[in-house]
PyMOL CGO cylinders between C-alpha atoms (Angstrom):
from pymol import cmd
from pymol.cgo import CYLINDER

trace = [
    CYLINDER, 105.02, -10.06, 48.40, 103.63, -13.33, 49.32, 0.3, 1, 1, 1, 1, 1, 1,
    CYLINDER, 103.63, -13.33, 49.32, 106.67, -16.37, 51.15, 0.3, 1, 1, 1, 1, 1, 1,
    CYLINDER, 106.67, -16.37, 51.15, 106.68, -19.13, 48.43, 0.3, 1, 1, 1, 1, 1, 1,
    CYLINDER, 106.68, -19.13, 48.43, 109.16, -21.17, 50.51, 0.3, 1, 1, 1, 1, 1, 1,
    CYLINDER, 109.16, -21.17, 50.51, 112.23, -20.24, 53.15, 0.3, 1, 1, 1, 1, 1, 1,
    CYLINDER, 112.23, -20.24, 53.15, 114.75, -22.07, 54.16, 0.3, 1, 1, 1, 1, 1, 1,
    CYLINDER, 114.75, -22.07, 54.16, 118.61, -21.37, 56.22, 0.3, 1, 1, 1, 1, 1, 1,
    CYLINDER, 118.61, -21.37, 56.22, 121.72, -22.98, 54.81, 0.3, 1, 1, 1, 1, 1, 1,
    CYLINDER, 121.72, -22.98, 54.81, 123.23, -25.83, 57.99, 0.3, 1, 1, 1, 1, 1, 1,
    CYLINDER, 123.23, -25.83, 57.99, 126.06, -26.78, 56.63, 0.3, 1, 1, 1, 1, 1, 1,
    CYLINDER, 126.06, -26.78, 56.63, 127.64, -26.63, 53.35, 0.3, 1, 1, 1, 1, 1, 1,
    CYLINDER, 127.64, -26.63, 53.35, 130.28, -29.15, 51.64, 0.3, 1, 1, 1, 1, 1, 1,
    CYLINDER, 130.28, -29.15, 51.64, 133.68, -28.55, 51.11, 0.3, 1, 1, 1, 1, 1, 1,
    CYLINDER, 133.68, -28.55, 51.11, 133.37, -28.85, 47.75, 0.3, 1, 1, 1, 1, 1, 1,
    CYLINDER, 133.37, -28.85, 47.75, 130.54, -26.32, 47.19, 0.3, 1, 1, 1, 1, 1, 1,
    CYLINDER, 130.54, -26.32, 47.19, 132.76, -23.66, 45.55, 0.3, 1, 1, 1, 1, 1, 1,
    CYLINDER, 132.76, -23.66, 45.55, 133.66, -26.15, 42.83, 0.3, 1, 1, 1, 1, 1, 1,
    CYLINDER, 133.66, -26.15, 42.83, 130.54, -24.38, 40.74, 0.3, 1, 1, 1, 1, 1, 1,
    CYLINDER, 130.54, -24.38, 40.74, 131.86, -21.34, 40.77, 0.3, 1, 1, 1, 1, 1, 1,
    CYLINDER, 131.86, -21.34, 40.77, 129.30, -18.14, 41.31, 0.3, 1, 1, 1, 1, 1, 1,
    CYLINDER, 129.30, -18.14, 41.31, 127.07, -19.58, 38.27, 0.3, 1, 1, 1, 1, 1, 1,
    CYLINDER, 127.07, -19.58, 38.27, 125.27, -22.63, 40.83, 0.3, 1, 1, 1, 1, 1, 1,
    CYLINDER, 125.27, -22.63, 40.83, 124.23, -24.27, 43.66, 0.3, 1, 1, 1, 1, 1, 1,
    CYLINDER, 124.23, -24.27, 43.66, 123.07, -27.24, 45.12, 0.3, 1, 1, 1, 1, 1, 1,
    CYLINDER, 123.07, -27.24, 45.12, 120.89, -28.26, 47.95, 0.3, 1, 1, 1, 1, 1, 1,
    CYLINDER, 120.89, -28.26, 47.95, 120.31, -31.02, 49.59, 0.3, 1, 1, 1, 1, 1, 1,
    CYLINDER, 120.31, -31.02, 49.59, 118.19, -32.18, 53.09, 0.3, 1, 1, 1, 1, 1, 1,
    CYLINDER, 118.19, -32.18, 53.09, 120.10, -34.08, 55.86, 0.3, 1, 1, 1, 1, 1, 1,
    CYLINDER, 120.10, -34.08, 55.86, 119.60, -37.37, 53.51, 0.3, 1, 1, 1, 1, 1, 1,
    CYLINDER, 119.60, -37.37, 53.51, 122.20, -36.69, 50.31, 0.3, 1, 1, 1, 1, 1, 1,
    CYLINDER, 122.20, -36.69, 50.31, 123.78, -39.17, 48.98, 0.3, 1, 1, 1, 1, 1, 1,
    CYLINDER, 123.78, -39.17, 48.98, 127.68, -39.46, 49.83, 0.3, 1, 1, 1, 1, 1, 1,
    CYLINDER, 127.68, -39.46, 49.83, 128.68, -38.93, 46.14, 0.3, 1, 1, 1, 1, 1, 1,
    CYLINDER, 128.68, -38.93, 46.14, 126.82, -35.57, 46.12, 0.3, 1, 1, 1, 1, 1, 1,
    CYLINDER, 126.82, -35.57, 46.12, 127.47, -34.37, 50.34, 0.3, 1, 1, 1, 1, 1, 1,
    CYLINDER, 127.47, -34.37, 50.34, 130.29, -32.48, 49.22, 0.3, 1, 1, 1, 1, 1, 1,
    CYLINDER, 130.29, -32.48, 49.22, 128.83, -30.72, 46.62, 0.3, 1, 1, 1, 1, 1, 1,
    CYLINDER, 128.83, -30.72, 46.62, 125.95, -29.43, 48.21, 0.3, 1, 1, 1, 1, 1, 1,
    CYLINDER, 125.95, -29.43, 48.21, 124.45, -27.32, 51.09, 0.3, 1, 1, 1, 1, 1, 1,
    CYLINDER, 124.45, -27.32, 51.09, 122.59, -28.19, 53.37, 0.3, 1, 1, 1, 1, 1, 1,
    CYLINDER, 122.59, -28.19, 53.37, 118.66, -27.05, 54.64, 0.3, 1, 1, 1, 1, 1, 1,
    CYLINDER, 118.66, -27.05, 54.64, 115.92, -28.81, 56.60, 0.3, 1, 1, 1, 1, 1, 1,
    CYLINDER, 115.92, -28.81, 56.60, 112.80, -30.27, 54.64, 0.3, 1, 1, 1, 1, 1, 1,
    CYLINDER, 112.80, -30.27, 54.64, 110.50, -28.00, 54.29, 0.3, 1, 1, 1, 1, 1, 1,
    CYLINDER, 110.50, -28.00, 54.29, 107.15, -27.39, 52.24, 0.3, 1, 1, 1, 1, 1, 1,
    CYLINDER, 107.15, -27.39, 52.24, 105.92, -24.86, 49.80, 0.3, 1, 1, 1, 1, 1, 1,
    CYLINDER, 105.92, -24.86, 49.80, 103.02, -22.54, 50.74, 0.3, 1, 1, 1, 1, 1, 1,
    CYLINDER, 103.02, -22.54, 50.74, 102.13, -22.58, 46.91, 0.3, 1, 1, 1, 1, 1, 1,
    CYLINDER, 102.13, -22.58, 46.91, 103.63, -23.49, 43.69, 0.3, 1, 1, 1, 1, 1, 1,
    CYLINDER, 103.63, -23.49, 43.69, 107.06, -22.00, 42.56, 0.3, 1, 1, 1, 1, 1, 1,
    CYLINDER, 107.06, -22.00, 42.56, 106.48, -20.26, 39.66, 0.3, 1, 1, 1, 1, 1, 1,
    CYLINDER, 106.48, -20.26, 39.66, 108.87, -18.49, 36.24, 0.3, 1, 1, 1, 1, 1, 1,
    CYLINDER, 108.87, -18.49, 36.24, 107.92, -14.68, 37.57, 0.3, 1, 1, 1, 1, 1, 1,
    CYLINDER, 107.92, -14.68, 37.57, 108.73, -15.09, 40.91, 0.3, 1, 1, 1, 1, 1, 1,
    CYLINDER, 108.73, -15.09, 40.91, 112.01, -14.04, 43.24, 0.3, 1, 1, 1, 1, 1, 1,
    CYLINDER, 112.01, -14.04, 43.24, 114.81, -16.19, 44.28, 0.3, 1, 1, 1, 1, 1, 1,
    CYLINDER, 114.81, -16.19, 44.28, 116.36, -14.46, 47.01, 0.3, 1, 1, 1, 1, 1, 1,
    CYLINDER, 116.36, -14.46, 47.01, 120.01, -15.02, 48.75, 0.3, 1, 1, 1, 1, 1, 1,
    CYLINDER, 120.01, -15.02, 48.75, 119.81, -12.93, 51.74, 0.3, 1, 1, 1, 1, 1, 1,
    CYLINDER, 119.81, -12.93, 51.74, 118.71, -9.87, 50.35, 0.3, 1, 1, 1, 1, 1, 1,
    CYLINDER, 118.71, -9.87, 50.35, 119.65, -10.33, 47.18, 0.3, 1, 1, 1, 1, 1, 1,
    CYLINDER, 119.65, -10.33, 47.18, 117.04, -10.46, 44.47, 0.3, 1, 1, 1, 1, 1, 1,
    CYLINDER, 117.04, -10.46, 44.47, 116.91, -13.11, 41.25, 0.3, 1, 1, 1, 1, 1, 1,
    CYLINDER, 116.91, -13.11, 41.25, 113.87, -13.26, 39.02, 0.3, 1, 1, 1, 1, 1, 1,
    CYLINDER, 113.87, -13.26, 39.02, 112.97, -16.78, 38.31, 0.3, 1, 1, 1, 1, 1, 1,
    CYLINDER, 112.97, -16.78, 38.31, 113.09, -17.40, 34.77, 0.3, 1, 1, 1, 1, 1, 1,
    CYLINDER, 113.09, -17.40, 34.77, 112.12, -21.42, 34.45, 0.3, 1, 1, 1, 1, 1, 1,
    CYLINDER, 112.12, -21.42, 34.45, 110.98, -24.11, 36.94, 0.3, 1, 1, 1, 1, 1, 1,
    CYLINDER, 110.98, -24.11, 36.94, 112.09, -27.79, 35.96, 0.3, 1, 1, 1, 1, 1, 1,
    CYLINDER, 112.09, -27.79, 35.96, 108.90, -30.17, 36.17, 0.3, 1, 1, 1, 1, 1, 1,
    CYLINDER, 108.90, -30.17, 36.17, 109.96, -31.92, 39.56, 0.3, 1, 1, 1, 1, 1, 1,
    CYLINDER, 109.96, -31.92, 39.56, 112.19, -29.37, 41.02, 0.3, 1, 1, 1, 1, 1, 1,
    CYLINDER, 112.19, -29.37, 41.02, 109.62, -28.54, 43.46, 0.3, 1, 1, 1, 1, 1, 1,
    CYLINDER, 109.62, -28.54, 43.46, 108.73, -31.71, 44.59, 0.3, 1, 1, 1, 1, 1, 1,
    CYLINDER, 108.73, -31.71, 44.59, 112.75, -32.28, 44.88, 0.3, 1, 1, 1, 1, 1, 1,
    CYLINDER, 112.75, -32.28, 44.88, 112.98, -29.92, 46.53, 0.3, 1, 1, 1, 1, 1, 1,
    CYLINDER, 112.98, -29.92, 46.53, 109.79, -30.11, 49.21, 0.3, 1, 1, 1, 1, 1, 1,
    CYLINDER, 109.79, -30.11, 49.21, 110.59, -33.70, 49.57, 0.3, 1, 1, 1, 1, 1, 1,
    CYLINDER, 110.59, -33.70, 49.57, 114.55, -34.29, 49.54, 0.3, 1, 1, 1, 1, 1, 1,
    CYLINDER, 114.55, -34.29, 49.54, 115.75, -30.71, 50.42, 0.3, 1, 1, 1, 1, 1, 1,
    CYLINDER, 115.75, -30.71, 50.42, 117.22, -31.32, 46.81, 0.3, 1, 1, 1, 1, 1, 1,
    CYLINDER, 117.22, -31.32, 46.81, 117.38, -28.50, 44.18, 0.3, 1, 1, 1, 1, 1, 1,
    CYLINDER, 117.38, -28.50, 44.18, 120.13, -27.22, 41.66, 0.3, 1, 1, 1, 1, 1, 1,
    CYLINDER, 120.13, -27.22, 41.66, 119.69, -23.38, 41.08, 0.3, 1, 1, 1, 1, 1, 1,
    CYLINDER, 119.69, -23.38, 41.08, 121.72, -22.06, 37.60, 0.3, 1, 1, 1, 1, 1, 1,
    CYLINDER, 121.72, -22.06, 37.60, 122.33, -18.37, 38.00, 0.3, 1, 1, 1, 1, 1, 1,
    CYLINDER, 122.33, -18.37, 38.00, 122.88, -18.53, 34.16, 0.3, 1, 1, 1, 1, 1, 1,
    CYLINDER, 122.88, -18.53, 34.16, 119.81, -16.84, 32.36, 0.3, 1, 1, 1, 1, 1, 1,
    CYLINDER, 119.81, -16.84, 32.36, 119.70, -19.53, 30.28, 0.3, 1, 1, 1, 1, 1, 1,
    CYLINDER, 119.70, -19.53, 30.28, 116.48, -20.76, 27.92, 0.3, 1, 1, 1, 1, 1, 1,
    CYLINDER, 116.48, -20.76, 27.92, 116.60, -24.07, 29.14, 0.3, 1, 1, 1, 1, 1, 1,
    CYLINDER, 116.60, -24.07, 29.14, 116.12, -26.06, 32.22, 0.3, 1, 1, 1, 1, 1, 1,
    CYLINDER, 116.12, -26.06, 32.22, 116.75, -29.43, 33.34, 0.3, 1, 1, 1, 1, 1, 1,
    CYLINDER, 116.75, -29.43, 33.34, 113.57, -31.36, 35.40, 0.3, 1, 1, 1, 1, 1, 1,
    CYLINDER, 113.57, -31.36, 35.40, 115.20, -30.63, 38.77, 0.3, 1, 1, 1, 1, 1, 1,
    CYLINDER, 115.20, -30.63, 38.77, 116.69, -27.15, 38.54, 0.3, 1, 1, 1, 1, 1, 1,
    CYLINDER, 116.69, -27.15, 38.54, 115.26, -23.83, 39.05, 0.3, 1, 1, 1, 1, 1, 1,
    CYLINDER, 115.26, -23.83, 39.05, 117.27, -21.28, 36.38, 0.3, 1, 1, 1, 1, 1, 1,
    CYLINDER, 117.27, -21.28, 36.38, 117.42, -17.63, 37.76, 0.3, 1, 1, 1, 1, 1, 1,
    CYLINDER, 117.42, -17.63, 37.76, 118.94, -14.88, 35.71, 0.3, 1, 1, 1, 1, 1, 1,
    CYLINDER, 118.94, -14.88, 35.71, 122.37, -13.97, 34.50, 0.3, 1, 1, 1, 1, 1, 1,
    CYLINDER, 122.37, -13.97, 34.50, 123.79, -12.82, 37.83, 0.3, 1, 1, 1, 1, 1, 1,
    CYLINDER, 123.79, -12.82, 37.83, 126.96, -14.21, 40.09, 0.3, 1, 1, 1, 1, 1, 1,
    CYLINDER, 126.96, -14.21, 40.09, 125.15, -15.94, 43.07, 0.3, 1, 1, 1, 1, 1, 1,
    CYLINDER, 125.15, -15.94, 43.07, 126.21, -14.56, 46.36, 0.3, 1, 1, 1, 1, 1, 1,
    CYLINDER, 126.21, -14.56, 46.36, 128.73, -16.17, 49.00, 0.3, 1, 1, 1, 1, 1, 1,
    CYLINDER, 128.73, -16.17, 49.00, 126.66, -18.40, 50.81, 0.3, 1, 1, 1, 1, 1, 1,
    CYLINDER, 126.66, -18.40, 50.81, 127.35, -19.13, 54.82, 0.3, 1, 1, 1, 1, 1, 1,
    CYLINDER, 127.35, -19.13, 54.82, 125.69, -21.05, 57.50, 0.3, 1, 1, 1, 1, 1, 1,
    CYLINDER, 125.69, -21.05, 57.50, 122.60, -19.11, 58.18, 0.3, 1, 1, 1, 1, 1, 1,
    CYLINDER, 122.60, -19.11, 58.18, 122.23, -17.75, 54.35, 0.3, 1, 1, 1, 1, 1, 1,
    CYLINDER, 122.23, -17.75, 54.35, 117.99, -17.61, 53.83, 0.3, 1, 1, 1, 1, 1, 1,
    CYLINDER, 117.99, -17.61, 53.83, 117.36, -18.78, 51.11, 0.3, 1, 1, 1, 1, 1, 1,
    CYLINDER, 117.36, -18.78, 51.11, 113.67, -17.30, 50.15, 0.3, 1, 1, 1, 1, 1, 1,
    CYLINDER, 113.67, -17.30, 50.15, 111.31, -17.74, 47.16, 0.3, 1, 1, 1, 1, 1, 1,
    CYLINDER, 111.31, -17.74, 47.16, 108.40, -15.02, 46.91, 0.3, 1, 1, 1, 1, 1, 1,
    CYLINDER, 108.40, -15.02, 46.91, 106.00, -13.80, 44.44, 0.3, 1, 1, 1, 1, 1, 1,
]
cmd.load_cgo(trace, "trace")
């Protein structure tokens, strides 16, 4: 397996469970107020190549195949720490998510990897 992108969770809102097991949101240091509460937080960080339907979301060491990759969740997500990740399955994605399948996402602490390979 080849590192797409890794990243560790910072900090995390207090409002984070709000989406239940079926979502989450990150965002770098540089979220806006009305979103800080929703989201968790990572560093900035780059992709070593593009991120890819076919490829593996992992929580930890827990496994998701990636099913759809909005057109600018990348870049969202290389250049504002900013993605939203549906653990939903479902056939449709908005331009800034990243939809895994139909599995409850993990608890997620400070110090969670979060870990894209292919």
């Amino acid at each position: 397996m080849v590192i797409i992108y890794e990243n560790v969770v910072k900090d995390k809102g207090s409002l984070v469970s709000e989406f239940g097991n079926s979502m989450l949101i990150t965002f770098g240091d540089d979220a806006p107020d009305s979103l800080k509460d929703y989201c968790y937080s990572i560093d900035i960080k780059n992709t070593n190549n593009s991120i890819e339907s076919g490829q593996f979301l992992y929580i930890d060491n827990e496994k998701f195949e990636i099913l759809l990759v909005g057109n600018i969740a990348e870049r969202n997500l290389t250049t504002l720490g900013h993605v939203t990740i549906n653990f939903t399955g479902e056939s449709e994605v908005l331009p800034g998510a990243i939809v895994v399948e139909n599995k409850p996402c993990p608890k997620i602490e400070l110090g969670t990897v979060i870990r894209i390979e292919s």
